[in-house]
C-alpha positions in Angstrom: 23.1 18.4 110.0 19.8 16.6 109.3 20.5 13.6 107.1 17.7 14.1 104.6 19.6 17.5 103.3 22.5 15.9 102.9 20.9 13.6 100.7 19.3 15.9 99.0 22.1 18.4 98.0 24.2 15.1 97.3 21.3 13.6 95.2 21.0 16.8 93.4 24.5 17.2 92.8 25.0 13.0 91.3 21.9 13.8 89.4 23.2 17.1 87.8 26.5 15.1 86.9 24.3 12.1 86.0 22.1 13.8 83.6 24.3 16.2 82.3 26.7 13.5 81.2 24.2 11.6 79.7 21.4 14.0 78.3 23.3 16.5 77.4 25.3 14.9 74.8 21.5 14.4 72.9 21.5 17.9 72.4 24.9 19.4 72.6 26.5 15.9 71.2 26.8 17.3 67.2 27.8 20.8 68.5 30.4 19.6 70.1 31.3 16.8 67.4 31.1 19.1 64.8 33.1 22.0 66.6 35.5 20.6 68.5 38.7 20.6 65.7 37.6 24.3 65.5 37.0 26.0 68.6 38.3 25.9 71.6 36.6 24.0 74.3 35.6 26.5 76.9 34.4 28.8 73.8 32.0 26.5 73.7 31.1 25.9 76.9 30.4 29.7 77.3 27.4 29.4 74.4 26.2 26.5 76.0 26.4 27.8 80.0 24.9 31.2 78.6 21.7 29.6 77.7 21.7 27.4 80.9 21.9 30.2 83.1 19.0 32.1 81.3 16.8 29.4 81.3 17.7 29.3 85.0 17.3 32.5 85.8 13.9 33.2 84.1 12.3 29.5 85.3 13.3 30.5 88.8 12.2 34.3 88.8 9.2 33.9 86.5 7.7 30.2 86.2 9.3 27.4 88.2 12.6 25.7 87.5 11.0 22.7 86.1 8.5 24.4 84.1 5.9 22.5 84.8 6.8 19.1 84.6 7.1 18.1 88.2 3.1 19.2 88.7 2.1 15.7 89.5 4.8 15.4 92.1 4.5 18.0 94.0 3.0 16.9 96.6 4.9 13.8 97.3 8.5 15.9 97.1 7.2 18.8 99.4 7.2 16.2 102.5 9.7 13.9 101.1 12.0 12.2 103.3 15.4 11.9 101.8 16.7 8.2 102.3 19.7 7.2 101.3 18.6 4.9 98.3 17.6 8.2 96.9 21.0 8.1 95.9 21.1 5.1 94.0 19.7 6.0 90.5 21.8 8.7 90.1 25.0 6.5 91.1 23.6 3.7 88.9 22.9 6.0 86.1 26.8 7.3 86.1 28.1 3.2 86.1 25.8 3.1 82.7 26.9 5.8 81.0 30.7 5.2 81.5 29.8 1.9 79.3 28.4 4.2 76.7 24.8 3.4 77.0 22.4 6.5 76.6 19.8 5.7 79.8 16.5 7.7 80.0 17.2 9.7 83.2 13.2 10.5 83.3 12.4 7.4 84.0 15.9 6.4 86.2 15.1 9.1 88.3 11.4 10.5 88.5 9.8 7.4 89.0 11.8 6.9 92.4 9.7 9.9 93.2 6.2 8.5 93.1 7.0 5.5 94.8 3.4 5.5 96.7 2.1 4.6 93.2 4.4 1.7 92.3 3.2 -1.8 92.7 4.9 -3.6 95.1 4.6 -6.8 93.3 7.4 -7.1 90.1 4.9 -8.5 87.7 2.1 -5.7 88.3 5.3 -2.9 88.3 6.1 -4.1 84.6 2.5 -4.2 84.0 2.4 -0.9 84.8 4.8 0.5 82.3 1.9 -0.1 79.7 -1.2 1.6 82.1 -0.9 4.8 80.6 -3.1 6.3 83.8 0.0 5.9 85.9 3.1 8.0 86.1 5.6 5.6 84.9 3.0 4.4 82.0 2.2 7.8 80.4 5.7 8.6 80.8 6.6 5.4 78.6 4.3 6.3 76.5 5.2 9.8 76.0 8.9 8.9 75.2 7.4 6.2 72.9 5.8 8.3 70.5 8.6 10.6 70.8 10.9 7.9 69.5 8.0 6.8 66.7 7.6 10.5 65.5 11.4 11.5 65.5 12.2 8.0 63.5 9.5 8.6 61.2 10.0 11.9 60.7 14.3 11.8 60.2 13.2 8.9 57.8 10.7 11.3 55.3 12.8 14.4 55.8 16.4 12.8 55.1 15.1 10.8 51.7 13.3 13.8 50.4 16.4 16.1 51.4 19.6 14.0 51.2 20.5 14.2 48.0 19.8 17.5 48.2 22.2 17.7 51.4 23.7 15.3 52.8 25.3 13.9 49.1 26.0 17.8 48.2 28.2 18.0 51.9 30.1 14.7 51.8 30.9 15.4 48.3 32.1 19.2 48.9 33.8 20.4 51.7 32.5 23.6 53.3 34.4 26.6 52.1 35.5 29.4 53.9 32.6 31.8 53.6 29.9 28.8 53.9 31.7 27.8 56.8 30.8 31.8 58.4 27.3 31.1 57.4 26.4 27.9 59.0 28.4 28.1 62.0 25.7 31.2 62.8 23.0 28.8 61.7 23.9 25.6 63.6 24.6 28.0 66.7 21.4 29.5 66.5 19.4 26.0 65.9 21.8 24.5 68.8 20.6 27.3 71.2 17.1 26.4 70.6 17.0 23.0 70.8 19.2 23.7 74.5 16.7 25.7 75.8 13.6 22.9 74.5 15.8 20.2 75.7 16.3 22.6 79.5 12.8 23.2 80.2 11.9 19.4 79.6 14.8 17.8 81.7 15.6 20.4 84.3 13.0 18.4 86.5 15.0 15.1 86.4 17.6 17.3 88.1 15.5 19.7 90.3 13.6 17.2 91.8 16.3 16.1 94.3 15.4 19.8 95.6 11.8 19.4 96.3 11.1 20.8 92.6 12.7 24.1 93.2 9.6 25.7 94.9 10.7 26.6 97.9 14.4 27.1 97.1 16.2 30.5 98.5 18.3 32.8 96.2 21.2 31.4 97.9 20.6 27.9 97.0 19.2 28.8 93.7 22.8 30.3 93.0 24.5 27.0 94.7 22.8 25.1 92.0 23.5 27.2 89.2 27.3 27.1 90.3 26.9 23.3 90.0 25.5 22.7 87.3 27.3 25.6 84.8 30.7 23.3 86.7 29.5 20.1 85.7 28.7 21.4 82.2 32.4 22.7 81.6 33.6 19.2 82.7 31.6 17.5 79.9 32.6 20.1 77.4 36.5 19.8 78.5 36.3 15.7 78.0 34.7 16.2 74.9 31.3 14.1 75.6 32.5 11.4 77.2 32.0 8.2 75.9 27.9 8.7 75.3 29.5 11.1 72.3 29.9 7.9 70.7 26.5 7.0 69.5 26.6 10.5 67.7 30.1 10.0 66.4 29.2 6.9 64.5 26.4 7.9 62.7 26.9 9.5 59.2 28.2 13.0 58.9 27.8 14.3 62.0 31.1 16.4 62.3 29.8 18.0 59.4 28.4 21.5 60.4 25.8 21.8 58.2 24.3 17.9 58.4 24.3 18.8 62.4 22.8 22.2 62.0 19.6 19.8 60.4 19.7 17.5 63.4 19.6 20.1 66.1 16.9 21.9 63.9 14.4 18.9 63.6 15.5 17.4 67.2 14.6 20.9 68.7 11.0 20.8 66.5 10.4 17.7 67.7 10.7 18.8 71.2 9.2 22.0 71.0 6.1 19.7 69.6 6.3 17.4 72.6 6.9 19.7 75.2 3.5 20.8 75.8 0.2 18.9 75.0 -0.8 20.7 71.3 -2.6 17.4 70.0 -4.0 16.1 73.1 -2.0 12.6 72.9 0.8 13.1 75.4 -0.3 14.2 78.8 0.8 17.6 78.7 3.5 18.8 80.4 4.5 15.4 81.9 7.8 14.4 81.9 9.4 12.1 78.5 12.6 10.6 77.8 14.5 12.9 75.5 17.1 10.0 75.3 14.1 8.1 73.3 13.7 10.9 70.9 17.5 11.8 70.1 17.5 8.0 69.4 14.8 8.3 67.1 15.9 11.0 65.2 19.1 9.7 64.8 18.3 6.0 63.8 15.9 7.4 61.1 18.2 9.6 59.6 20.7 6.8 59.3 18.5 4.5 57.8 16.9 7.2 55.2 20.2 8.1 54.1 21.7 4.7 53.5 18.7 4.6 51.5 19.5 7.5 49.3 23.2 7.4 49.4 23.7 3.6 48.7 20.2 1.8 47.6 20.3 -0.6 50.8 20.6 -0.8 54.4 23.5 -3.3 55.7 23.6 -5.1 57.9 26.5 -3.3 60.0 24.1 -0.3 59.7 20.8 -2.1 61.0 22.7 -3.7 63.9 23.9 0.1 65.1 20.5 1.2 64.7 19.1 -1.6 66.4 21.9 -1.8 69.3 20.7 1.6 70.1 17.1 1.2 70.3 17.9 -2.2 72.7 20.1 0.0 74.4 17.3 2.3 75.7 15.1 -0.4 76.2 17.7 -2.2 78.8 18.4 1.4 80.4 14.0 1.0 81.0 14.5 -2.2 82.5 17.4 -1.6 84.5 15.1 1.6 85.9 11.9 -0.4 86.6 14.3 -3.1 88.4 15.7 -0.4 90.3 12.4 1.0 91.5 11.4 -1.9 92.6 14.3 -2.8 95.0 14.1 0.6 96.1 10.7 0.2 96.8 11.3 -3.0 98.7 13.8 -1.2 100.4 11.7 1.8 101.3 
């Protein structure tokens, strides 16, 4: 069998376990935090496979399977020649995570894509991350503004609405027939920020098989199998230790405060996921980790605000051990490029 497809198929499959253990917990992490003394794991799994099989299914019969975002790579991946330090974000990617560090997968993994483009000198390839006419530049910058509008954002919308909310749900527990009400709600704002989060991240994954393009039904179904798997192992180990960063923020096994964050997380990605304001670059690929960040170290801050007149300084170091936690995970990535550029 030719090497380069066994790397590819393996690639595929250590990003699919890779990303899913990692990303998904940015948009399924307070779902399953806030639902998993209630339901029963696969029940869950079911709601979240569901969606991933119809965005699936309709990005592979009707668009493409990265909907858009792999574009600028094309032509690169549709002669590719699968080495075997392809395999080496993805296997680096899974060490990270099982130390409970959310790593941008976009910039892990797509950047090892458009290696043509990446300096070979280590002071120019960290020069690069701020020229925003290269790839890895506008995708730094992307996930930057993400992160800047998604803290700003969580910040005015949680002091305007906390005492409103977030006061009014830590001070009464939800009743029986509140509880039927926003269960529907946080499902249906859950499922809509899945699908944003899918059609922005599929590409981290679907890259490994030239983009998707020129995949047969048969493989198309191979992957799906995978990946629907590799979801039902995260759901049935409850996160994994990623879940973390969501577990120690305020609230967030509280249905209702999680229906708000998977609301305004979604919005934010909805916003982001196609060029409306011209800032972006379009449909190119952004770190969702840097946005799920965001959102979440705003809200803590704004909240602490409202809820106890201060910030501490426990607080601000959990905020701020996040935010350097995604800044090593873009270090570690343009290291990595570079020796696998070296390599290459």
């Amino acid at each position: 069998m030719d090497f380069s497809l066994i790397v590819m198929w393996l690639g595929f499959f250590l990003a699919s376990y890779s990303v899913v253990g990692n990303d998904v917990i940015q948009t399924l992490g307070t779902f399953l935090t806030s639902n998993e003394n209630r339901l029963r794991w696969y029940v869950l799994w079911l709601y979240g496979a569901g969606i991933l099989i119809a965005a699936l299914v309709y990005g592979y019969f009707y668009t493409d399977i990265s909907y858009g975002r792999l574009e600028k790579f094309r032509e690169t991946i549709a002669v590719l020649d699968y080495k075997w330090f392809y395999l080496l974000p993805p296997i680096i990617l899974l060490t990270i995570t099982r130390f409970g560090i959310p790593v941008s997968t976009t910039f892990m993994i797509l950047t090892l894509f458009s290696l043509e483009n990446v300096p070979a000198d280590i002071g120019a390839l960290f020069g690069s991350v701020f020229d925003t006419s290269s790839t890895l530049g506008g995708m730094v910058q992307k996930s930057l503004l993400g992160y800047i509008i998604a803290f700003g954002a969580a910040i005015v919308i949680y002091l305007a609405i906390t005492r409103l909310t977030e006061k009014y749900f830590l001070d009464n527990p939800i009743t029986k027939r509140g509880s039927q009400f926003w269960t529907a709600a946080q499902w249906l704002t859950t499922g809509f920020l899945w699908f944003q989060w899918l059609t922005q991240d599929l590409a981290n994954i679907y890259v490994y098989l030239r983009g998707g393009y020129e995949m047969s039904i048969l493989e198309f179904l191979l992957s799906l199998l995978i990946l629907t798997g590799l979801l039902a192992y995260i759901f049935y180990n409850k996160g994994g230790k990623v879940q973390d960063v969501v577990r120690s923020k305020t609230n967030t096994a509280d249905i209702r405060s999680a229906t708000f964050i998977d609301l305004i997380y979604g919005i934010v990605l909805y916003v982001f996921k196609d060029d409306y304001f011209g800032l972006w670059g379009g449909k190119l690929p952004m770190s969702t980790t840097w946005v799920f960040v965001g959102l979440l170290a705003g809200r803590e801050l704004a909240m602490r605000i409202r809820l106890e007149g201060k910030i501490t300084q426990p607080v601000l170091r959990n905020v701020v051990g996040d935010a350097l936690k995604i800044m090593l995970g873009l270090v570690i990535s343009v290291l990595l490029v570079f020796i696998i550029k070296l390599l290459s």
